[in-house]
Structures are given as structure tokens and as C-alpha cells.
N, CA, C and O atoms as a GROMACS GRO file, in nm:
protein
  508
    1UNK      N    1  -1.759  -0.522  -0.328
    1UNK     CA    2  -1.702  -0.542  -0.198
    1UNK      C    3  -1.552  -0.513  -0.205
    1UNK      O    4  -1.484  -0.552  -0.300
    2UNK      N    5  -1.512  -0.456  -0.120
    2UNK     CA    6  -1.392  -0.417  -0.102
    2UNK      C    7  -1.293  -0.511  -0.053
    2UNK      O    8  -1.340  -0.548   0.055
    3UNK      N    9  -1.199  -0.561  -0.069
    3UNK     CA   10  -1.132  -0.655   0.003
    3UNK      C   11  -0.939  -0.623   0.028
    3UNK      O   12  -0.848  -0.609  -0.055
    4UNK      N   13  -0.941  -0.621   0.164
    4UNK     CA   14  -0.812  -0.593   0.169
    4UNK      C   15  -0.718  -0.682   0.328
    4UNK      O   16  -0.764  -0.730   0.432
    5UNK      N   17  -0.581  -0.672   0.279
    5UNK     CA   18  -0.510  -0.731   0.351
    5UNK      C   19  -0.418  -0.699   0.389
    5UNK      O   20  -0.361  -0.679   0.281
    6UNK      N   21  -0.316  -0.663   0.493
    6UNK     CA   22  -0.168  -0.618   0.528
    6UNK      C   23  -0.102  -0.745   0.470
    6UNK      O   24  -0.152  -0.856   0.450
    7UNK      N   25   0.001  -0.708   0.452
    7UNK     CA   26   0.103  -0.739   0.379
    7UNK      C   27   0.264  -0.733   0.435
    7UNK      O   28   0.314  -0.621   0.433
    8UNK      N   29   0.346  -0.840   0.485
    8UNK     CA   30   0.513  -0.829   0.480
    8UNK      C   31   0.554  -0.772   0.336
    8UNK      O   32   0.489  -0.774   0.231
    9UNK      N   33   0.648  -0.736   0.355
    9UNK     CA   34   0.745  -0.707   0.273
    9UNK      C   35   0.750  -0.772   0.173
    9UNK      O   36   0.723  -0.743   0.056
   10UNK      N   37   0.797  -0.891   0.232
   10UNK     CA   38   0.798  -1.019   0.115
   10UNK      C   39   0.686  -1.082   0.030
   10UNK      O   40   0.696  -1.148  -0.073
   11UNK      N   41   0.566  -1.043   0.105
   11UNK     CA   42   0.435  -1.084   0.068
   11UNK      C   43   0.432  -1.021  -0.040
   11UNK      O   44   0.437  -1.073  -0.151
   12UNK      N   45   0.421  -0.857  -0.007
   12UNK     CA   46   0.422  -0.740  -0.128
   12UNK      C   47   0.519  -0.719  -0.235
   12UNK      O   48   0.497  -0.644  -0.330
   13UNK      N   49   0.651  -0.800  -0.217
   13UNK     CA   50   0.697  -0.791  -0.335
   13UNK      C   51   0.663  -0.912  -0.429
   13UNK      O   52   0.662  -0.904  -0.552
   14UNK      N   53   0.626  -1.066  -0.331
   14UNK     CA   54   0.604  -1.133  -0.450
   14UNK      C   55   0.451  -1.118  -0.529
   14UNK      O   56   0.437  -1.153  -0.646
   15UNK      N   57   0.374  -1.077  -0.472
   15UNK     CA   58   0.275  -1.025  -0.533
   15UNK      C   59   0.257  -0.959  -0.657
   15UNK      O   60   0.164  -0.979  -0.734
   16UNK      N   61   0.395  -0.844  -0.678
   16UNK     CA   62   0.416  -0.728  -0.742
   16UNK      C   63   0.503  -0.847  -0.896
   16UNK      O   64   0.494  -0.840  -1.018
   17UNK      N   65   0.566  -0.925  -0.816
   17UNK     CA   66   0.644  -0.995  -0.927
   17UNK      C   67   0.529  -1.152  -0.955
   17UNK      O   68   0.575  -1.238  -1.030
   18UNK      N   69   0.434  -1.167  -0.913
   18UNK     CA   70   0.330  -1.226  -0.963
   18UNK      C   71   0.249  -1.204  -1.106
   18UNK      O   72   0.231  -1.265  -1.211
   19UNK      N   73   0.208  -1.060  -1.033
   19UNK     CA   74   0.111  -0.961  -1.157
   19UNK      C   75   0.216  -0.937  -1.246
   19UNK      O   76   0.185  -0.998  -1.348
   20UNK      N   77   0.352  -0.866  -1.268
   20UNK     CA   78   0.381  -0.837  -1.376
   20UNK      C   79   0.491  -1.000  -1.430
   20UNK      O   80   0.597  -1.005  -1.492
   21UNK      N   81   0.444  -1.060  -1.398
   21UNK     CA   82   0.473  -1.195  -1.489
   21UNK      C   83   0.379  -1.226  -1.559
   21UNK      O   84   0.400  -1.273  -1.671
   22UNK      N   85   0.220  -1.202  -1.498
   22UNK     CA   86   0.094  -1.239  -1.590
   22UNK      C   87   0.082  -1.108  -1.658
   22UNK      O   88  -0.025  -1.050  -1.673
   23UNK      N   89   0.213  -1.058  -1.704
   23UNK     CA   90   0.122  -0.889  -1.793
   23UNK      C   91   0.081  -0.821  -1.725
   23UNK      O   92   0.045  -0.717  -1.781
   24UNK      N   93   0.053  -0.823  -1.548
   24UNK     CA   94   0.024  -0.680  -1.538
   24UNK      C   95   0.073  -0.585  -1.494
   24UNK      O   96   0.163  -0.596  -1.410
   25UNK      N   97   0.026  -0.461  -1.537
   25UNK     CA   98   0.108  -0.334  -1.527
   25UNK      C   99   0.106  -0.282  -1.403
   25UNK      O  100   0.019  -0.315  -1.322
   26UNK      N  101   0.192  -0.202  -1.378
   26UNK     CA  102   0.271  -0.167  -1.223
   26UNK      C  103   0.253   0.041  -1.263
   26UNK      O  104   0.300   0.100  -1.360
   27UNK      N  105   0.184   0.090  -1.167
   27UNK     CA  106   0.175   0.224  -1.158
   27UNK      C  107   0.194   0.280  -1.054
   27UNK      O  108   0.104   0.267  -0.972
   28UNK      N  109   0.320   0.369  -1.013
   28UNK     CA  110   0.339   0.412  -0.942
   28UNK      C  111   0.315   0.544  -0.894
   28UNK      O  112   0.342   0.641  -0.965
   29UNK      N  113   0.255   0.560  -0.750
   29UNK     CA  114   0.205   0.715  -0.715
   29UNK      C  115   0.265   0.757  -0.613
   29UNK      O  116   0.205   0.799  -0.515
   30UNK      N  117   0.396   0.750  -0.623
   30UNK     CA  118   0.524   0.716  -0.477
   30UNK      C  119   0.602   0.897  -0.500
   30UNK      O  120   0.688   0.935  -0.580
   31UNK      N  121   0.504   0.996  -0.359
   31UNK     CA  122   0.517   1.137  -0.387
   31UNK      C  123   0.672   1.141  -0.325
   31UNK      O  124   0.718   1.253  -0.346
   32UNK      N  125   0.736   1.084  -0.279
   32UNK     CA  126   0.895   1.088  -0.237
   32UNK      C  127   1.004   1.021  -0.308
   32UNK      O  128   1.012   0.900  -0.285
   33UNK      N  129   1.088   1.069  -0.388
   33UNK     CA  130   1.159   1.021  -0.473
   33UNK      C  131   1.258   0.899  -0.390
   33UNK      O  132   1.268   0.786  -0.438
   34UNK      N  133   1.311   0.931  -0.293
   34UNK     CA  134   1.369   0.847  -0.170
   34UNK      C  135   1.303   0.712  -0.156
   34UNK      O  136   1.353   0.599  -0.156
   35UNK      N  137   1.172   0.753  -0.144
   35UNK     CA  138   1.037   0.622  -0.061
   35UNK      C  139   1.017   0.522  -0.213
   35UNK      O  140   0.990   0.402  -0.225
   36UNK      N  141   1.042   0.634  -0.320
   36UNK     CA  142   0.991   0.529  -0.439
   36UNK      C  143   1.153   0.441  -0.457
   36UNK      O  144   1.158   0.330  -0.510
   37UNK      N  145   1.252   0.500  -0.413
   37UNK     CA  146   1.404   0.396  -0.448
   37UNK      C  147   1.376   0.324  -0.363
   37UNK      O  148   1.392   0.205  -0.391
   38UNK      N  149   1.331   0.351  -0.239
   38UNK     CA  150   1.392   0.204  -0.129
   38UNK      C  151   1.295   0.122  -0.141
   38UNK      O  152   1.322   0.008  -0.103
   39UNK      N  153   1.128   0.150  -0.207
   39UNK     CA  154   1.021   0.073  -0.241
   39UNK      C  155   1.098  -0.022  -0.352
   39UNK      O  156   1.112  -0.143  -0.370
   40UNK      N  157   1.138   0.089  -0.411
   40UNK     CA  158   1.181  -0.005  -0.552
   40UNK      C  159   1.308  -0.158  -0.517
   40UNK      O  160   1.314  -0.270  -0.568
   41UNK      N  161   1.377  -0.104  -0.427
   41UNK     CA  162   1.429  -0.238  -0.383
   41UNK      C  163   1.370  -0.332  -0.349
   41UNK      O  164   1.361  -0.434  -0.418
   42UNK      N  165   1.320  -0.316  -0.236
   42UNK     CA  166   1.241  -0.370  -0.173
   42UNK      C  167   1.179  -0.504  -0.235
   42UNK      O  168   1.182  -0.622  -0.199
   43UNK      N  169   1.114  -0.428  -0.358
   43UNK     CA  170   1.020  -0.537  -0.450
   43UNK      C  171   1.050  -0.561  -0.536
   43UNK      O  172   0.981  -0.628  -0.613
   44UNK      N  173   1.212  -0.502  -0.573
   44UNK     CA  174   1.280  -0.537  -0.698
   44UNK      C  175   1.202  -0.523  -0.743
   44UNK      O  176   1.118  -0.613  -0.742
   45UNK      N  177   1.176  -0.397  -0.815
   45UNK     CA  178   1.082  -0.372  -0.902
   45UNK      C  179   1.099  -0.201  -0.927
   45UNK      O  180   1.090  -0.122  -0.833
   46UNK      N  181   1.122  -0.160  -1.057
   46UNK     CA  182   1.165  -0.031  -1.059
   46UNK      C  183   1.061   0.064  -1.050
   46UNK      O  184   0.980   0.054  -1.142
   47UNK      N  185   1.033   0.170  -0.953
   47UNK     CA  186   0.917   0.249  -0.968
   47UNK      C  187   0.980   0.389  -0.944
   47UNK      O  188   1.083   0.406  -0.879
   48UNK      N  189   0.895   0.509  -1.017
   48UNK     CA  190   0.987   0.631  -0.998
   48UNK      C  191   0.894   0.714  -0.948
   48UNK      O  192   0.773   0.689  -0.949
   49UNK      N  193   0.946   0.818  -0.902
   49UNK     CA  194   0.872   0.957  -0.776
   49UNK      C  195   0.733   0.936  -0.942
   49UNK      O  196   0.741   0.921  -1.064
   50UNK      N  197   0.663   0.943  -0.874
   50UNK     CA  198   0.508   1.029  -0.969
   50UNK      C  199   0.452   1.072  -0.884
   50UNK      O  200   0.419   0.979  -0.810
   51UNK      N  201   0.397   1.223  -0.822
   51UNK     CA  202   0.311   1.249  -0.746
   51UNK      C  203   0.209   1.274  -0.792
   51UNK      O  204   0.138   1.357  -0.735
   52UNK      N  205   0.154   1.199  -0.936
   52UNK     CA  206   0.004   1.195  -0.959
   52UNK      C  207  -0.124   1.143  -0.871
   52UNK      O  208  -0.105   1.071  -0.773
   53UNK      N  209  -0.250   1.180  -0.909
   53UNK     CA  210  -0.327   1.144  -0.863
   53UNK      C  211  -0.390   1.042  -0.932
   53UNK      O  212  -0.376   1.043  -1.054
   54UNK      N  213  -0.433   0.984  -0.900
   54UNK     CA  214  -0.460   0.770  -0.922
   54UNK      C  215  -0.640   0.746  -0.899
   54UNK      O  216  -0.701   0.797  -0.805
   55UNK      N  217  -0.686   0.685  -0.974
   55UNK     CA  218  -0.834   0.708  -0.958
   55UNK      C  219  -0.847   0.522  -1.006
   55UNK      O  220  -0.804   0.460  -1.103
   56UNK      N  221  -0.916   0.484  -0.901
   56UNK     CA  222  -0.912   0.310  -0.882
   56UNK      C  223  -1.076   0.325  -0.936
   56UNK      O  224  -1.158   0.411  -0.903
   57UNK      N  225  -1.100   0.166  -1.063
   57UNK     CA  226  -1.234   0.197  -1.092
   57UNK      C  227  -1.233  -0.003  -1.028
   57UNK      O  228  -1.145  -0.072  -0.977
   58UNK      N  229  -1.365  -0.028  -1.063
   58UNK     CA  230  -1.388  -0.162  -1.039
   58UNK      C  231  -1.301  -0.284  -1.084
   58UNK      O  232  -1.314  -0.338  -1.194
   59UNK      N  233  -1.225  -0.315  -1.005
   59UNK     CA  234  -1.180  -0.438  -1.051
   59UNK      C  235  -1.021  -0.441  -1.057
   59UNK      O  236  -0.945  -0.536  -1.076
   60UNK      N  237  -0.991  -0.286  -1.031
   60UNK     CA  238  -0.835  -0.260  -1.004
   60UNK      C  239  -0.755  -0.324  -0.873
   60UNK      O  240  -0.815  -0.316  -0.766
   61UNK      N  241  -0.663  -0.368  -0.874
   61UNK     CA  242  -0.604  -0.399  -0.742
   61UNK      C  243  -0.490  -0.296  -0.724
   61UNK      O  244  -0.416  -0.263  -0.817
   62UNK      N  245  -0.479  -0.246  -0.589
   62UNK     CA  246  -0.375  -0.185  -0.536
   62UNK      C  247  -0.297  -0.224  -0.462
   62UNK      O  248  -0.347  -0.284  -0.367
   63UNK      N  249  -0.127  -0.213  -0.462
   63UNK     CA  250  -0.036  -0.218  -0.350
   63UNK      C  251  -0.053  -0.102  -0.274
   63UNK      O  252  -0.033  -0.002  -0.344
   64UNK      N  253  -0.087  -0.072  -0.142
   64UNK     CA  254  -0.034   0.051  -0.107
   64UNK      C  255   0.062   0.036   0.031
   64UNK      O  256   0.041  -0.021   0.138
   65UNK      N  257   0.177   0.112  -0.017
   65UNK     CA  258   0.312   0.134   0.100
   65UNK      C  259   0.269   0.252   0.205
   65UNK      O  260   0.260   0.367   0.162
   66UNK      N  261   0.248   0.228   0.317
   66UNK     CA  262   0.267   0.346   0.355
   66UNK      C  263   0.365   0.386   0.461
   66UNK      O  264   0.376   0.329   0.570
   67UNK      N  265   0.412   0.455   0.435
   67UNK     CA  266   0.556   0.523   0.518
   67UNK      C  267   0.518   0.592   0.700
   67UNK      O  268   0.466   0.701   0.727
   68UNK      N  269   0.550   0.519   0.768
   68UNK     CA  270   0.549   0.575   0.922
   68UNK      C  271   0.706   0.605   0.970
   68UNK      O  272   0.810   0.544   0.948
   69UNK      N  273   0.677   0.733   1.051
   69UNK     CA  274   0.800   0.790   1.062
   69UNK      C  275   0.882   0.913   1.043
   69UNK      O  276   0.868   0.970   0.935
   70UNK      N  277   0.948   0.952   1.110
   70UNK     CA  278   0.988   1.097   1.083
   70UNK      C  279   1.007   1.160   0.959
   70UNK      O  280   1.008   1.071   0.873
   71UNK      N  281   1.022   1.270   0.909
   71UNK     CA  282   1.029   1.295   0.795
   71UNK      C  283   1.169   1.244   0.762
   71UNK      O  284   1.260   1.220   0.842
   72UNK      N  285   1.168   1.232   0.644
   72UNK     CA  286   1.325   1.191   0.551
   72UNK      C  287   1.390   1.294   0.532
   72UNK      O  288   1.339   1.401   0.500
   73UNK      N  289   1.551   1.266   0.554
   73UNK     CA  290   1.632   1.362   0.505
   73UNK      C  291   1.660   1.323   0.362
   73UNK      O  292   1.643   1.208   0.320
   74UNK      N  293   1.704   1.426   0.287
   74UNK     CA  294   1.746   1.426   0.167
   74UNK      C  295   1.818   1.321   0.120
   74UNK      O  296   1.908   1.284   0.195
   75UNK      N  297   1.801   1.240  -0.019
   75UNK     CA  298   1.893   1.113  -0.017
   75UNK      C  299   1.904   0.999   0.089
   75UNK      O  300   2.012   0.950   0.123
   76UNK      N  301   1.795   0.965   0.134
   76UNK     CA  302   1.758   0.851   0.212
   76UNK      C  303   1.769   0.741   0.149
   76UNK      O  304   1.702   0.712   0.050
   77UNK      N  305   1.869   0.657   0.211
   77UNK     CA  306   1.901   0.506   0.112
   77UNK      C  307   1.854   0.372   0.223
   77UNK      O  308   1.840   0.258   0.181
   78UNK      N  309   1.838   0.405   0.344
   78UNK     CA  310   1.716   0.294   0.473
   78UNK      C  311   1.680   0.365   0.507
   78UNK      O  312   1.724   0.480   0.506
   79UNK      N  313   1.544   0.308   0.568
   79UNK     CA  314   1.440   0.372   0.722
   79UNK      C  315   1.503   0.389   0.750
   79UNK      O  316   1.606   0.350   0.693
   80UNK      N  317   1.508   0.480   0.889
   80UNK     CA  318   1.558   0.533   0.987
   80UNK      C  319   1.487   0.459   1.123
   80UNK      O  320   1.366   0.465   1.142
   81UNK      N  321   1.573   0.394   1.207
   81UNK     CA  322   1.513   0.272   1.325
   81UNK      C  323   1.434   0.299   1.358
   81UNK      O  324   1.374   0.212   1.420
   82UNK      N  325   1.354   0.459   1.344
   82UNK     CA  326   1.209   0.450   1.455
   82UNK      C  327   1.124   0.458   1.294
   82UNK      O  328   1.024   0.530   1.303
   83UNK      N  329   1.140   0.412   1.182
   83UNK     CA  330   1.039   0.452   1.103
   83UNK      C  331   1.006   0.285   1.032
   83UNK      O  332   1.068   0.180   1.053
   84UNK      N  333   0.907   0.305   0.960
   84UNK     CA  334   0.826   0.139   0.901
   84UNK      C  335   0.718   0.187   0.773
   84UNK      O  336   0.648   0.288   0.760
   85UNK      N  337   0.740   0.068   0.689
   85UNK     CA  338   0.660   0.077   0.566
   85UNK      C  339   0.559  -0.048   0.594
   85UNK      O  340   0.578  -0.170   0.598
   86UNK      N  341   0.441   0.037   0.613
   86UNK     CA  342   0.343  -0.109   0.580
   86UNK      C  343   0.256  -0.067   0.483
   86UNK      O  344   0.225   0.038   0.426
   87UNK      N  345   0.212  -0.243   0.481
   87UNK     CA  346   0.174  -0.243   0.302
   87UNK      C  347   0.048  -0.345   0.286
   87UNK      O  348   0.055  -0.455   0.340
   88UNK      N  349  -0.048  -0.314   0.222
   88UNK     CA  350  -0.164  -0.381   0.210
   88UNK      C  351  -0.220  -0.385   0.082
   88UNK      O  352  -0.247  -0.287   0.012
   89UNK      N  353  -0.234  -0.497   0.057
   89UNK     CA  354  -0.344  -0.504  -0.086
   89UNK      C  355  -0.469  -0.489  -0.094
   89UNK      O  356  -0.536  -0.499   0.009
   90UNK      N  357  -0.536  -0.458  -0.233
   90UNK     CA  358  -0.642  -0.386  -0.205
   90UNK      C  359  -0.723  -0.431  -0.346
   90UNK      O  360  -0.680  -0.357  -0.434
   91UNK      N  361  -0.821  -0.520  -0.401
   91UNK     CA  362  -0.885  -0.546  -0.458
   91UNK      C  363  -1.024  -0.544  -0.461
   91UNK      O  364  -1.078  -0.562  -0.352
   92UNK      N  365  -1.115  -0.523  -0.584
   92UNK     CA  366  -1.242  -0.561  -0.633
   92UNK      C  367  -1.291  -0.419  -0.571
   92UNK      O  368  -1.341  -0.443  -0.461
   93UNK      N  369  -1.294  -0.330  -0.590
   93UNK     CA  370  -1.364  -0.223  -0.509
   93UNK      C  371  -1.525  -0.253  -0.541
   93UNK      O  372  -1.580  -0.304  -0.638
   94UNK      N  373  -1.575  -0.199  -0.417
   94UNK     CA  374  -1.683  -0.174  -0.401
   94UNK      C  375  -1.756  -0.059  -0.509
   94UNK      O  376  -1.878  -0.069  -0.510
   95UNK      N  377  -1.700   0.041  -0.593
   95UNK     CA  378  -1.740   0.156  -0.614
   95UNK      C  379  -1.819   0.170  -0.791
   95UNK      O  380  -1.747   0.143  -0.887
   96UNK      N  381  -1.904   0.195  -0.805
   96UNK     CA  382  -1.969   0.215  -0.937
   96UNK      C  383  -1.816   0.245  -1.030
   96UNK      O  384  -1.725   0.317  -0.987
   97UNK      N  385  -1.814   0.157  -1.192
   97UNK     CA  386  -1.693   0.188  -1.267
   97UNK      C  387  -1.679   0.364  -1.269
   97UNK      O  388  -1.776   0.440  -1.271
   98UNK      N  389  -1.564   0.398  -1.268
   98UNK     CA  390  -1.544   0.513  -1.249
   98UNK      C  391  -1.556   0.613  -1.149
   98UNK      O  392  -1.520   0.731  -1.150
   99UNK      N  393  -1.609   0.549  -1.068
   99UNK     CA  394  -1.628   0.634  -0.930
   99UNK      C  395  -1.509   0.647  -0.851
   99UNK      O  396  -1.470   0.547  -0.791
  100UNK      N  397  -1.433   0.775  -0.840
  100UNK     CA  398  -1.306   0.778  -0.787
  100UNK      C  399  -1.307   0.737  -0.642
  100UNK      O  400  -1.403   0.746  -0.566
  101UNK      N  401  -1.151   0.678  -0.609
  101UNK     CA  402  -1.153   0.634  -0.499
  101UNK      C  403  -1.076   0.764  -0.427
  101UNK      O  404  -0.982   0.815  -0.488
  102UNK      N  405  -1.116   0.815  -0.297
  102UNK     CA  406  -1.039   0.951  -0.255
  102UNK      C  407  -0.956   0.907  -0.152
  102UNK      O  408  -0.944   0.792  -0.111
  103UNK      N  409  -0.888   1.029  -0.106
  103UNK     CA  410  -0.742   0.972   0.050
  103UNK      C  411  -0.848   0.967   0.141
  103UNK      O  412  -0.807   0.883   0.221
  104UNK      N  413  -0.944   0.999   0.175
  104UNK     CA  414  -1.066   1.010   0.300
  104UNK      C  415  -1.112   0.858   0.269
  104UNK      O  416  -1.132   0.801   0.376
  105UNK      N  417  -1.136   0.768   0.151
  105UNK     CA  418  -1.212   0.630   0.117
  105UNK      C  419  -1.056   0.554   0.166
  105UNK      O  420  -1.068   0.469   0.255
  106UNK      N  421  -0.946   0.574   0.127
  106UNK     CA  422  -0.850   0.490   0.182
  106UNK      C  423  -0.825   0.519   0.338
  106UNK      O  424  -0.757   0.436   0.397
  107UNK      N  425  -0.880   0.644   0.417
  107UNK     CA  426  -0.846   0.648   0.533
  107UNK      C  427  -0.953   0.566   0.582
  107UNK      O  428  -0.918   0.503   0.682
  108UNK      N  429  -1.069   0.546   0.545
  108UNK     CA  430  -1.160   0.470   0.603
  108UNK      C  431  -1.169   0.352   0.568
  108UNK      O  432  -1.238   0.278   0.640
  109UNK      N  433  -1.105   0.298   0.454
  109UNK     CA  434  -1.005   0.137   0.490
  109UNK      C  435  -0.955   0.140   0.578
  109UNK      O  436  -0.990   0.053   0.657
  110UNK      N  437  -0.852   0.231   0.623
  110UNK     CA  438  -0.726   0.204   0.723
  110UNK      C  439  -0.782   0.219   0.890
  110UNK      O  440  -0.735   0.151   0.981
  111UNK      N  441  -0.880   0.313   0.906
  111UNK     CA  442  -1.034   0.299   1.011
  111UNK      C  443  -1.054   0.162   1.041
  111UNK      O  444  -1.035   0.106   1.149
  112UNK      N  445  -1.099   0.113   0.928
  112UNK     CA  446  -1.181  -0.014   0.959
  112UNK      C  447  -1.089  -0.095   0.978
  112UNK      O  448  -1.112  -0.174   1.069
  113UNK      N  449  -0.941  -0.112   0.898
  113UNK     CA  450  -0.882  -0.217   0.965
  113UNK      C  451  -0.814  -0.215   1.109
  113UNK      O  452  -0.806  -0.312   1.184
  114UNK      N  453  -0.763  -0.076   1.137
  114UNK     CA  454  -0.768  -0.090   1.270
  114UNK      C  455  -0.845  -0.114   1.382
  114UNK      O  456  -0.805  -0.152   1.492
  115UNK      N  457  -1.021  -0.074   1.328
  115UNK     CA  458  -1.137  -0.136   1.423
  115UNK      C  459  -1.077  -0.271   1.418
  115UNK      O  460  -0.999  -0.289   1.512
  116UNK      N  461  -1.091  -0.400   1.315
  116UNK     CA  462  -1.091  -0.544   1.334
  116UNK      C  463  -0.998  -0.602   1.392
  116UNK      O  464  -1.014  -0.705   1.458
  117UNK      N  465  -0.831  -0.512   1.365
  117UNK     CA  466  -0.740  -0.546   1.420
  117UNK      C  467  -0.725  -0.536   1.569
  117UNK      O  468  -0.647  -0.606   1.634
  118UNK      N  469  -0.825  -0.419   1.632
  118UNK     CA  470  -0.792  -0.409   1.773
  118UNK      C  471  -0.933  -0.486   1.813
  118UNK      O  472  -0.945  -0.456   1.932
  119UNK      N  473  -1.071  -0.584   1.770
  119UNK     CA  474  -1.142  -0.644   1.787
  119UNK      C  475  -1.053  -0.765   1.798
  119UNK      O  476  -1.034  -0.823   1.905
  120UNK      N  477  -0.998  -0.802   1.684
  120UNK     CA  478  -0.934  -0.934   1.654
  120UNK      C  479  -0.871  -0.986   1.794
  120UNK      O  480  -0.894  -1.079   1.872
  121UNK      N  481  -0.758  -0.854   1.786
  121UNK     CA  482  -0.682  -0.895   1.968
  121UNK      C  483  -0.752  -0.907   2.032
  121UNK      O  484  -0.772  -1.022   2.071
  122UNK      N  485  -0.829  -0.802   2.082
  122UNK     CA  486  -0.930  -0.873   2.222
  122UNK      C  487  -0.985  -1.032   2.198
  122UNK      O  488  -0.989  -1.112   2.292
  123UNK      N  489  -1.013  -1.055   2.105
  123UNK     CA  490  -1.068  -1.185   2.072
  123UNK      C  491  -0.970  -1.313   2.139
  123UNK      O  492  -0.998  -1.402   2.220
  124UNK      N  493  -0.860  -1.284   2.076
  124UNK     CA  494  -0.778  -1.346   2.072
  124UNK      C  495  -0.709  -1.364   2.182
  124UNK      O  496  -0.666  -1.479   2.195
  125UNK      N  497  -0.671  -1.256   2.302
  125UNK     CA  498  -0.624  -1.232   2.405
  125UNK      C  499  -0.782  -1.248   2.494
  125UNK      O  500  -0.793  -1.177   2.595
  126UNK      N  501  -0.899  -1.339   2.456
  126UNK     CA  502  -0.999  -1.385   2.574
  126UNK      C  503  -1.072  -1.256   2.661
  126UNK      O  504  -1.114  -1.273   2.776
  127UNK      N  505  -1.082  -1.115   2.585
  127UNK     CA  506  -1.111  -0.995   2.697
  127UNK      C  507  -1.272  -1.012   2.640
  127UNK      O  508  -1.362  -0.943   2.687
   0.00000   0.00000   0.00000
């Protein structure tokens, strides 16, 4: 089972400084050298540009940042007011060990949480 959650800022960095107090290791797949410095503040936590590809097997947990917003100019040290990083954790996958996780399996996390999130409101707002 897949289990995941959005995340503040603050949520996601103490999280990040949770795991690597218990030993665990921090891998970064941050394809903008810019997005990986201001991440890296962020969570006080040093992470550098890697635009590798990342293959999640059973039992891995993920931070993932994701960047909304115009493209970045060169040497970006803040967002820019119309842009936002959100961030969600991501544990216990569902997927046979070794079965890669692809950008189409994380878009259909990000699917489904916007289905519950725009269920949730109606719920919540009585429609």
C-alpha cells in the first residue's frame, strides 16, 4: 500500500532531520542546481543538483519537492511571488521489491491526491 501525505515546509524539513538522526540516508534527485540550494535551506540539509534517475523498491520512503512556477532565472536565491514548492511524503510502496517506480506512477499519486483533495472539500464545504 502506498501511503502518502502533503507536507509544510516545516513538516518536510523536520522529517528530513528526523531520518538522518536515526542513520538515514538522504538522496538527492534535485534536476535544478538553484531548486536543490533553496531546498537545501529550506531543510537545512545539504543536497546537490543530481539529475539521476531514482528507482523506489519496497519499503523506501520519499520526500518529494515539487516546484510550481515560472521557469527560473539563472542563480535563483527565492521563489519568485507567483511560484511554490510543495512537498509530500511518500512511504511503504505498493510495488513488488524492485519494481521501478516511474514519473507516470508519481503522476498518478498526484491524480489521486487531487481526486481526495477536491472530494475532501466538497465534503467539508456540505455540497
Amino acid at each position: 500500500m502506498l501511503e502518502w501525505w502533503p507536507l509544510t515546509t516545516a513538516e518536510a524539513a523536520t522529517r528530513v532531520a528526523e531520518h538522518t538522526a536515526n542513520g538515514g540516508a538522504v538522496r538527492s534527485a534535485l534536476g535544478h542546481a538553484d531548486i536543490a540550494g533553496l531546498v537545501s535551506r529550506l531543510l537545512a540539509y545539504p543536497l546537490a543538483l543530481d539529475r539521476s534517475s531514482v528507482t523506489l523498491i519496497l519499503g523506501d520512503q520519499a520526500l518529494v519537492c515539487q516546484y510550481r512556477g515560472p521557469r527560473l532565472a539563472e542563480e535563483t536565491t527565492r521563489l519568485p511571488d507567483d511560484a511554490r514548492l510543495d512537498w509530500y511524503w511518500l512511504r511503504d510502496w505498493s510495488l513488488a521489491p524492485g519494481e521501478p517506480v516511474t514519473a507516470s506512477s508519481l503522476d498518478d499519486v498526484f491524480a489521486a491526491w487531487r481526486a481526495a483533495h477536491a472530494v475532501a472539500q466538497r465534503w467539508t464545504s456540505g455540497d
